[in-house]
C-alpha positions in Angstrom: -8.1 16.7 -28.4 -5.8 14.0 -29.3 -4.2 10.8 -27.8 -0.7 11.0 -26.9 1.7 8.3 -26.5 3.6 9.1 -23.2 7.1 9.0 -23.6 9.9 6.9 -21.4 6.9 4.7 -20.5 7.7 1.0 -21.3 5.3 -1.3 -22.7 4.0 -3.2 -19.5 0.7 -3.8 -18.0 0.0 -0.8 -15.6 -0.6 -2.3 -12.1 -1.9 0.6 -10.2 -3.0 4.2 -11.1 -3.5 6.7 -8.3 -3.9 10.8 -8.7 -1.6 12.4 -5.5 -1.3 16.5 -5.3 -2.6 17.1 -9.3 -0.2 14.4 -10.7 -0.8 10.7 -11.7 1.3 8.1 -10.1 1.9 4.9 -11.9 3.2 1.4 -10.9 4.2 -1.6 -13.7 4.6 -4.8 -14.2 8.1 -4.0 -14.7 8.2 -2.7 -11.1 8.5 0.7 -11.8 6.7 4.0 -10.8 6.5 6.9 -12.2 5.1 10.7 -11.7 3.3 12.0 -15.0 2.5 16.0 -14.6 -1.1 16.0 -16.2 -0.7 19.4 -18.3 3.0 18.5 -19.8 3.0 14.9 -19.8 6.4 14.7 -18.9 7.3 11.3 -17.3 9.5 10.9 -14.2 11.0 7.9 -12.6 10.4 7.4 -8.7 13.4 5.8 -7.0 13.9 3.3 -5.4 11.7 0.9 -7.9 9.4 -1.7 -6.0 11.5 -4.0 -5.3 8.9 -7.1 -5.7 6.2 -7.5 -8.3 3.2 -7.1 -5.6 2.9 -3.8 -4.6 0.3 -1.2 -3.8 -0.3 2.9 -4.0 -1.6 4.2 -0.7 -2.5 8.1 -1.0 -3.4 9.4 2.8 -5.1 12.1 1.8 -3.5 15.4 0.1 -0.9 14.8 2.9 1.3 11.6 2.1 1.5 9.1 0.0 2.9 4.9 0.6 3.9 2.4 -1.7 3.2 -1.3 0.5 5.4 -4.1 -1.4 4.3 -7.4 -0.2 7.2 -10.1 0.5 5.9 -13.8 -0.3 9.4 -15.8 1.6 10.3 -19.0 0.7 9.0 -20.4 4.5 6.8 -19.0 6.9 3.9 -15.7 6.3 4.0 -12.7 3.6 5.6 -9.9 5.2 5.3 -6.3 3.8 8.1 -3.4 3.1 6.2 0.3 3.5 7.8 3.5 1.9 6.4 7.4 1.9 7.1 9.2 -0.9 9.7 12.5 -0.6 8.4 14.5 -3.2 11.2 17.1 -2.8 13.6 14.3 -3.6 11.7 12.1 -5.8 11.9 8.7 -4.3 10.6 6.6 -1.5 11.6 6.3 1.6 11.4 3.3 3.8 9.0 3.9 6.9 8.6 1.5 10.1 5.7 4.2 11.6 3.0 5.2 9.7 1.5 7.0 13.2 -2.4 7.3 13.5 -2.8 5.8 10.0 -4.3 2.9 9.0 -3.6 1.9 5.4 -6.3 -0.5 3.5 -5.2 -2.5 0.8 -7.7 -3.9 -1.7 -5.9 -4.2 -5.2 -8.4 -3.9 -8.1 -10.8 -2.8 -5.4 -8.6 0.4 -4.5 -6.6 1.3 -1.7 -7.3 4.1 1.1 -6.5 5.6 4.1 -7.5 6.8 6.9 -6.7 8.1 10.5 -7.8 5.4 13.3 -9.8 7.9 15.4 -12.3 7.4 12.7 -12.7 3.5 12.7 -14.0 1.3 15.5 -12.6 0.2 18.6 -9.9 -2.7 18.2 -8.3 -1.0 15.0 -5.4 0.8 16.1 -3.0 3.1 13.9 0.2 2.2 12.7 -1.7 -0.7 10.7 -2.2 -2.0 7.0 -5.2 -4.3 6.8 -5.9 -6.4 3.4 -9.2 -6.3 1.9 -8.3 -8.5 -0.8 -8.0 -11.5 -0.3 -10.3 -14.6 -0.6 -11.4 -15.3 3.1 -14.0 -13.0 5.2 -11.5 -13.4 8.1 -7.9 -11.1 7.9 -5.5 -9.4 10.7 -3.7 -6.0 11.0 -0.3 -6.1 9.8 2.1 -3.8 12.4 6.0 -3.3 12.0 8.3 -5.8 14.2 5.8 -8.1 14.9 7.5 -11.3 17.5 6.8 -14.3 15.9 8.6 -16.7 18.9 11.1 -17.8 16.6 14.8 -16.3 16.8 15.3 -16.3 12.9 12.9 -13.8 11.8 13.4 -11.2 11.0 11.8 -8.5 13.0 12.3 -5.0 10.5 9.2 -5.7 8.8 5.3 -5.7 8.6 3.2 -9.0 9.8 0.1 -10.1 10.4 -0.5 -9.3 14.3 -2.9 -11.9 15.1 -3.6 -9.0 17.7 -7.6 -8.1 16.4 -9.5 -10.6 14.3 -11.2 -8.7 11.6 -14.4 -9.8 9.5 -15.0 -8.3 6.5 -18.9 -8.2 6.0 -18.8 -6.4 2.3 -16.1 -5.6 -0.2 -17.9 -4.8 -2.7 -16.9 -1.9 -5.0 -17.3 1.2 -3.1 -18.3 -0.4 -0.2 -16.3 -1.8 2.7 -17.7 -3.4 5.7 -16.0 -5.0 8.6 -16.0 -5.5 12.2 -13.3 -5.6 15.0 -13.4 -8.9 17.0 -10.8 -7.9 20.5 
């Protein structure tokens, strides 16, 4: 055994590693995934690219996988663009439903998945909920959220306000939290 140097990979930081259906999917600094097949090491580009430099692999399973890019706008709160990857076609695809799933983002801390029949009360699907940030206290984001004012835009992910959430632990592997209606 040997190390290999994989080729049409560029020289940026790797942001997010992920294994999806036997292959390794890989996001960079320079905003680009890619597919590597594990036995050949053959590299293929996902398009479209993240289009921003946060962004975040969500596998659901065996079943589906998201890309979340977060949106930091020049007034007003982060918004979030979600895609499911088309594996026939070999890009993302923008989605405004992600059903019964809820999708937990927690950067270095890993991202998961999960349907909302399995969490508590007050969590309902078609949700992304951040784990990482630096406060105990976070909302569900939900697609087309009203805001109450005219100019914004309303094709998007936001935070709800709808549930408070507290998260009691994030440590690595552990998440804890509890649904405040």
């Amino acid at each position: 055994m040997r190390w290999k140097r994989l080729e049409n990979v560029l020289f940026f930081a790797c942001l997010h590693l992920v294994t999806f259906r036997g292959r390794f999917y890989a996001t960079f600094h320079s905003e680009e995934t890619v597919v590597i097949d594990p036995y050949s090491l053959e590299v293929t580009f996902l398009l479209p690219s993240p289009r921003t430099p946060v962004h975040y692999l969500v596998p659901f399973g065996n079943d589906e996988h998201f890309l979340v890019e977060v949106i930091f706008p020049t007034v007003g709160k982060l918004t979030c663009r979600v895609s499911r990857l088309d594996e026939e076609a070999g890009q993302w695809v923008e989605v405004s439903d992600l059903g019964d799933r809820v999708l937990f983002v927690g950067g270095h801390l890993g991202n998961i998945s999960c349907s909302a029949q399995e969490l508590p009360h007050g969590l309902s699907g078609n949700s992304i909920l951040f784990t990482n940030g630096s406060g105990s206290v976070t909302f569900p984001y939900k697609y087309g959220v009203h805001t109450g004012n005219a100019e914004d835009d309303l094709d998007c992910w936001r935070s709800s306000m709808e549930n408070r959430v507290v998260i009691l632990n994030k440590s690595f592997p552990v998440l804890a939290f509890k649904v405040e209606c």
